[in-house]
C-alpha positions as CSV (number, residue, x, y, z in Angstrom):
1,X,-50.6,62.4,35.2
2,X,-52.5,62.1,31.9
3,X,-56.4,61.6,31.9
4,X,-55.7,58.1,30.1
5,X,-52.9,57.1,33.3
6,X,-55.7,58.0,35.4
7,X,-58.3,55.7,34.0
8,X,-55.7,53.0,33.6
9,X,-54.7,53.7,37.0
10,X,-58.9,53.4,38.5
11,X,-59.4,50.1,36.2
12,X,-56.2,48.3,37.2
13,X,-57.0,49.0,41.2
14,X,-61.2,47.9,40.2
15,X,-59.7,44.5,38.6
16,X,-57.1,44.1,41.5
17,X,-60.4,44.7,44.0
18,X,-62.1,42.2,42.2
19,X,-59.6,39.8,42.2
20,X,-59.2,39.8,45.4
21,X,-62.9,39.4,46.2
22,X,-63.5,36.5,43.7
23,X,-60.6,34.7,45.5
24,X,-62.1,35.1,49.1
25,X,-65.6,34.0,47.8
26,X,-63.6,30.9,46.5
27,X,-62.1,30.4,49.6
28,X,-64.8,30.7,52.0
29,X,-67.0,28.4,49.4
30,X,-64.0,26.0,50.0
31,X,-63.8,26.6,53.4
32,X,-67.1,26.1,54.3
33,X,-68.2,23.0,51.9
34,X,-65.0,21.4,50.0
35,X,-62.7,21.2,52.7
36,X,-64.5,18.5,55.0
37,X,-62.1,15.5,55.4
38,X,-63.8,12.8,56.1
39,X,-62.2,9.6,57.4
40,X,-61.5,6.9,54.9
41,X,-63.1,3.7,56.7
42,X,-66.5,5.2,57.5
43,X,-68.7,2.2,58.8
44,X,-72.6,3.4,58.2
45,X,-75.3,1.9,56.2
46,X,-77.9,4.7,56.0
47,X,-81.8,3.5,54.6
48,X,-84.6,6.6,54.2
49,X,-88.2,6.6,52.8
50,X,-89.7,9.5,51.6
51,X,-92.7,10.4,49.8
52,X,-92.8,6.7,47.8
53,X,-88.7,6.9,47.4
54,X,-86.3,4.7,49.2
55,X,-82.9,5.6,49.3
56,X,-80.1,3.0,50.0
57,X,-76.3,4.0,50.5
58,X,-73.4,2.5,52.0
59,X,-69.8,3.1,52.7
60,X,-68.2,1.5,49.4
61,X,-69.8,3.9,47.1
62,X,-73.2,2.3,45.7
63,X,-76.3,4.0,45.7
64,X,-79.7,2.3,45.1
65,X,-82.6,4.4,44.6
66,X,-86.1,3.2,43.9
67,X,-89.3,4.8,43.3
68,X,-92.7,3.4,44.1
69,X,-95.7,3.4,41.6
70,X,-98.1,5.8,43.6
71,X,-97.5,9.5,42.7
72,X,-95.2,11.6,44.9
73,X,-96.3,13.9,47.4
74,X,-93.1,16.1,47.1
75,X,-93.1,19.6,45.5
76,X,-91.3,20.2,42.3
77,X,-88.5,22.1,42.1
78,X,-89.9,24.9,40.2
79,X,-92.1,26.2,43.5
80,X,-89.2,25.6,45.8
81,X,-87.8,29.4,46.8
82,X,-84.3,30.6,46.1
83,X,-83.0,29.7,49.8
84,X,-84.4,26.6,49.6
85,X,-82.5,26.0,46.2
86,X,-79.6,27.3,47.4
87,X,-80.1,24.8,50.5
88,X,-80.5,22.1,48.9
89,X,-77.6,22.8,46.6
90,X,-75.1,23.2,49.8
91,X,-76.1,20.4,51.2
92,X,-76.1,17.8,48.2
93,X,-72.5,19.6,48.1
94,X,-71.8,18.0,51.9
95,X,-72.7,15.0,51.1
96,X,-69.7,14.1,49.2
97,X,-71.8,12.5,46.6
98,X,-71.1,13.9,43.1
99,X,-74.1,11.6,41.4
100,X,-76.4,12.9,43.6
101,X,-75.0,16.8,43.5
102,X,-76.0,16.5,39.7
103,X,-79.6,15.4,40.2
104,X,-80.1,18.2,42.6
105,X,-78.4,20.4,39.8
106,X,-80.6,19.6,37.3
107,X,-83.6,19.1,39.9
108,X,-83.4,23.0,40.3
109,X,-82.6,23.8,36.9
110,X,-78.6,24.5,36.6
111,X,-77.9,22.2,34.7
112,X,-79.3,20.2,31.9
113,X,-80.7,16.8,32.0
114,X,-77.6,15.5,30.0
115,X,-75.5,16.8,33.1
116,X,-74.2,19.7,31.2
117,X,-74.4,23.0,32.7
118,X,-77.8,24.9,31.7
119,X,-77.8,28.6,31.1
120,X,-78.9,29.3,34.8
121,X,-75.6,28.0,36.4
122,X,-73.1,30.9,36.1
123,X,-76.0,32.9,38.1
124,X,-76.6,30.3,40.6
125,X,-73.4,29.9,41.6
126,X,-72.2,33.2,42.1
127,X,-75.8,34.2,44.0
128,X,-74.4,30.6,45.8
129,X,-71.5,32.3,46.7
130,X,-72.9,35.0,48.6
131,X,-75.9,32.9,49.8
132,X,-72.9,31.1,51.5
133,X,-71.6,33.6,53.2
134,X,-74.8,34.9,54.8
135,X,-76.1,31.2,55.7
136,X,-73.0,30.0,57.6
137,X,-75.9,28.8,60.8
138,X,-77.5,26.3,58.1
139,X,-74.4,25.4,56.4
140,X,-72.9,24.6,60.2
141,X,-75.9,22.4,61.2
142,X,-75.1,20.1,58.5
143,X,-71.7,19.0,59.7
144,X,-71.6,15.7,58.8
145,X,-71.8,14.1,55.3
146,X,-75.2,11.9,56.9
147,X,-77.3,15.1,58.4
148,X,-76.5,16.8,54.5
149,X,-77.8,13.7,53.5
150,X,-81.0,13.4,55.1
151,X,-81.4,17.2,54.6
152,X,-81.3,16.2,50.6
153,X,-83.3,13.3,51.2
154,X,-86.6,14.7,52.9
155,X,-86.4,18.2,50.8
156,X,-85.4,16.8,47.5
157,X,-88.6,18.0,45.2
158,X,-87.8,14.9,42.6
């Protein structure tokens, strides 16, 4: 076997390993936040206030959000530590609610205030991917679509 088989040989077997790494990172994401079913007739109405913000949402899809005049006492996303971002990213991802999974994406800085990815997001979501598998406690705890909720509701820094 030539030097060059070799080397083909070690790089084929790296990207194979790799493959198969990327598609069980995919899979336990999956697992672990896209996979919920959820029935279809959910009957809830589900009100909130925190710091100056009331949050309104009910089972057919609105969402009313409104923000009182006095300033917030929330922190902003920028002093909010990598768990926490990660945290609050999983569990806007548990809600189910794709409006407010953007917010919280641009609230932390992956993506852009248009709702285009920013230049942090390929990062974030493969540190997320990791940060999944070694948080699978907090990721259990919020096991229904409401608990992510109010998890995003009382930490969300906007």
């Amino acid at each position: 076997m030539t030097r060059n088989q070799k080397i083909a040989l070690g790089c084929g077997g790296a990207g194979c390993l790799g493959l198969i790494v990327v598609v069980i990172v995919a899979g336990l994401i999956y697992f672990f936040s896209l996979s919920r079913t959820y029935p279809a007739n959910r009957n809830y109405n589900y009100n909130t206030n925190t710091a100056n913000r009331n949050y309104n949402s009910n089972t057919n899809g609105n969402y009313n959000s409104s923000t009182s005049a006095s300033p917030s006492t929330s922190t902003s996303a920028s002093s909010l530590s990598d768990d926490d971002k990660h945290k609050l990213y999983q569990a806007a991802i548990m809600t189910g609610d794709q409006e407010l999974l953007r917010r919280v994406s641009v609230a932390i800085g992956v993506m852009d205030a248009d709702y285009t990815t920013g230049d942090k997001y390929q990062d974030f979501i493969i540190e997320h991917a990791g940060w999944v598998i070694r948080n699978t406690d907090f990721i259990s705890s919020l096991n229904t679509p409401e608990k992510a909720r109010a998890y995003v509701n009382t930490n969300f820094p906007d």
